[in-house]
C-alpha positions in Angstrom: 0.0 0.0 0.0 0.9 3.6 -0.9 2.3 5.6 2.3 0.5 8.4 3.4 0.6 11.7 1.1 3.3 14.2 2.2 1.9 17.7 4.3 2.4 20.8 2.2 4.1 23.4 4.6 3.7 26.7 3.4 7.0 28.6 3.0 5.5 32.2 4.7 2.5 31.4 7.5 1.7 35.2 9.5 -0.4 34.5 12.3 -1.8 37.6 13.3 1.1 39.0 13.3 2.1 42.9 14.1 4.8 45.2 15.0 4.8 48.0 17.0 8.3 49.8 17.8 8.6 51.4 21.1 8.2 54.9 21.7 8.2 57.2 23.0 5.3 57.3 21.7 5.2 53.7 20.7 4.5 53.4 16.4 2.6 50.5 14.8 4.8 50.0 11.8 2.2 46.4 10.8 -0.9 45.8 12.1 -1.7 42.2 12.9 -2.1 40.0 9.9 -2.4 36.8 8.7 -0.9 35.5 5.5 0.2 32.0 3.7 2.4 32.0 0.7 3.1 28.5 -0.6 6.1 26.6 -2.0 6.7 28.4 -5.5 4.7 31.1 -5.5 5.3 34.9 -6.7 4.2 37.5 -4.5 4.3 41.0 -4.9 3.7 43.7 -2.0 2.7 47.3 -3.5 2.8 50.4 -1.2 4.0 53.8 -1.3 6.8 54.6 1.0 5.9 54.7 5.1 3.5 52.0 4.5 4.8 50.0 6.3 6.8 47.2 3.5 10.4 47.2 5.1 8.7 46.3 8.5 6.7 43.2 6.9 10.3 42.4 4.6 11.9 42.6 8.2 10.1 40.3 9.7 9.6 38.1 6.5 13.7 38.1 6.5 14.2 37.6 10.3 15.8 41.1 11.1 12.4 41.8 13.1 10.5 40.1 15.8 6.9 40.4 15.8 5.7 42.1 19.0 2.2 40.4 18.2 1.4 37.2 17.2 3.5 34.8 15.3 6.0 33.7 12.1 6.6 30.9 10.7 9.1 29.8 8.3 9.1 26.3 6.5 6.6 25.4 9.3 9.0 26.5 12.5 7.7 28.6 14.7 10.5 31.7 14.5 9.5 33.1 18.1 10.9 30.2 20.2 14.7 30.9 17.8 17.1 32.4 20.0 19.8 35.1 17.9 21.8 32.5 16.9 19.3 30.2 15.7 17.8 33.1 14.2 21.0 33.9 12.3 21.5 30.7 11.3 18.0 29.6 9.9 18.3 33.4 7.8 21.9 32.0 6.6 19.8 28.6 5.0 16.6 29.4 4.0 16.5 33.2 3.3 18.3 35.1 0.3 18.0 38.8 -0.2 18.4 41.1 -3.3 18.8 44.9 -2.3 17.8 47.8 -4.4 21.8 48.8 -3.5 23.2 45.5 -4.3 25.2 45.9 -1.2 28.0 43.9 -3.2 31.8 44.1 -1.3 33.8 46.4 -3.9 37.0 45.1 -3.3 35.6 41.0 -3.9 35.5 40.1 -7.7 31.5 39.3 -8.6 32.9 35.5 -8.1 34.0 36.1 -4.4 30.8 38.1 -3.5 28.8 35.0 -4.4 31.4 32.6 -2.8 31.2 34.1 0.3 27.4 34.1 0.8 27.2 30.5 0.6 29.6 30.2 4.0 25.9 30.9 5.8 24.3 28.1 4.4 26.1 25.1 4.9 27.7 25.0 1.7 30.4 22.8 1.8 34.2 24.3 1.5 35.7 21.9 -1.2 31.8 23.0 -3.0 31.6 26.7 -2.5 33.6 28.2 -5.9 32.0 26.0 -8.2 28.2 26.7 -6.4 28.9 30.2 -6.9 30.3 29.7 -10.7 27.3 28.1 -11.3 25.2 31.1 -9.6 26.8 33.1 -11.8 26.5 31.3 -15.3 22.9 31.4 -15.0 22.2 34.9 -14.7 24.4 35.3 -17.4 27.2 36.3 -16.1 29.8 33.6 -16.8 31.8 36.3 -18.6 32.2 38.2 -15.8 33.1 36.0 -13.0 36.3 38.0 -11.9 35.7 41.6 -12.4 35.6 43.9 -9.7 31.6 45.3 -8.7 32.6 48.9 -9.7 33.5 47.9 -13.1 30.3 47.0 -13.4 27.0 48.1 -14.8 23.7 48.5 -12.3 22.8 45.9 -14.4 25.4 43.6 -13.8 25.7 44.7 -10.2 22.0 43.8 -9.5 22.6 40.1 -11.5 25.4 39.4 -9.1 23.3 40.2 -6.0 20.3 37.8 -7.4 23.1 35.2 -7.9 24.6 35.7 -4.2 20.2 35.5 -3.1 20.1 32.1 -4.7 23.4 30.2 -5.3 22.1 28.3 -1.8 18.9 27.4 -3.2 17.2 29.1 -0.3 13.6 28.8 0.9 12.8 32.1 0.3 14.3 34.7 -1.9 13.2 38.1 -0.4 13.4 41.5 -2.7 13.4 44.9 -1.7 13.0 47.2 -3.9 15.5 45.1 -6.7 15.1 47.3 -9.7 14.9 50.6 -7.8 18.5 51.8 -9.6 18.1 51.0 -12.8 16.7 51.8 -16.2 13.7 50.6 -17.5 15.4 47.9 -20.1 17.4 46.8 -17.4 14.5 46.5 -15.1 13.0 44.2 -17.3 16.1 41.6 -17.5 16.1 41.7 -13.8 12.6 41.0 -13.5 12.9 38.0 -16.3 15.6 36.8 -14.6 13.6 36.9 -11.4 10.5 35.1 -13.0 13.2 32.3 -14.5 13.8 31.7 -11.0 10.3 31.6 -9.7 9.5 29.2 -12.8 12.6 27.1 -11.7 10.4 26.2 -8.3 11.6 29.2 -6.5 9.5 31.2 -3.7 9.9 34.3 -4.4 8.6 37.9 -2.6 9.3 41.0 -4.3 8.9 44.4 -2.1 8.2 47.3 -4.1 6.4 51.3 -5.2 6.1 50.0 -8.9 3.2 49.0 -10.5 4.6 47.5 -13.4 6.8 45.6 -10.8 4.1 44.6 -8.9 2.3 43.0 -11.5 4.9 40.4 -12.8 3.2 38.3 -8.9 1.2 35.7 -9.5 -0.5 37.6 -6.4 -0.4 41.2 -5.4 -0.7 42.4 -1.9 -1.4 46.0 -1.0 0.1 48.1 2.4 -1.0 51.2 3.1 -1.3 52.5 6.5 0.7 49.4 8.4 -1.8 47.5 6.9 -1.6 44.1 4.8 -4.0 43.3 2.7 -4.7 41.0 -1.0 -4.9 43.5 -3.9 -8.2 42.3 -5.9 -7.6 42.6 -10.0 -9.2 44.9 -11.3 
């Protein structure tokens, strides 16, 4: 006989969750919210600036604790995580991609990758050829050695998806990622992003930009501190 059928976990589970930083006065940056995202799914999160989006992307990414309610990642409850275990569980299951690339400028594009996957669990004898890898698929095999400031936004931004994913994390969180660059080069970013959603990726793109915001296979709107689905129009 068959074995039982595996449990789908979702990747993102919010249980009314909130954050409120402390004053004073005390300022609700989220209001409690609940919200699932599922293995492989695209979400975008649309809001104008002060609504709250870094706040949910901090908490998403393990920088914040919720002061209300709960997070849980892969299914494990995130408030019972001391720092450490914090810091390491971000190091596994979480990449990010920064609208500032936040790439080390005296690294080649090679050695900014490499030295991601030493908080993953990437194995030492593995790490150069992971990161080649990385590299290679967004297109970038060309450039494995050059420096980041000989290097175009573009480029730069490539290189910082690469770092987000060479682990194969969980999660790959985005803030903002084509904030600094043109609107052609926006659009290889954002194809390059939707290659890795299509490649089985969870993926949860921050950002002001319509056009941005509709490449999600769901949109969620913040204004206000508050979370909420965007319904088409």
């Amino acid at each position: 006989m068959p074995g039982p059928a595996a449990v789908r976990v979702p990747v993102i589970e919010l249980r009314h969750a909130g954050l409120t930083y402390p004053g004073p006065p005390p300022v609700t940056a989220l209001l409690p919210c609940d919200l699932t995202v599922w293995p492989g799914e695209f979400i975008t999160v649309i809001g104008p600036s002060g609504a709250g989006k870094s706040s949910l992307l901090n908490i998403l990414g393990l920088l914040d604790i919720p002061t209300e309610g709960n997070y849980l990642l892969d299914g494990l409850d995130t408030a019972s995580l001391g720092e450490a275990e914090r810091t390491a569980l971000r190091g596994r299951r979480i990449g990010f991609v920064f609208q500032a690339f936040h790439l080390l400028p005296h690294r080649t594009a090679w050695e900014n990758v490499e030295l991601a996957l030493l908080y993953n669990g990437t194995s030492r004898r593995s790490r150069r050829e992971v990161a080649r890898e990385a590299l290679v698929r967004v297109g970038l095999e060309h450039r494995l050695n050059a420096s980041p400031t000989t290097l175009s936004g573009g480029e730069r931004q490539r290189v910082a998806i690469a770092r987000a994913a060479a682990g194969r994390p969980s999660l790959l969180l985005c803030d903002e990622p084509t904030g600094n660059l043109d609107t052609v080069t926006a659009a290889s970013v954002l194809n390059l992003l939707d290659q890795l959603h299509s490649s089985g990726m969870t993926v949860v793109v921050i950002t002001h930009d319509a056009t941005v915001a509709g490449h999600g296979e769901r949109v969620l709107a913040m204004r206000d501190g508050v979370l909420a689905e965007q319904v088409p129009a």
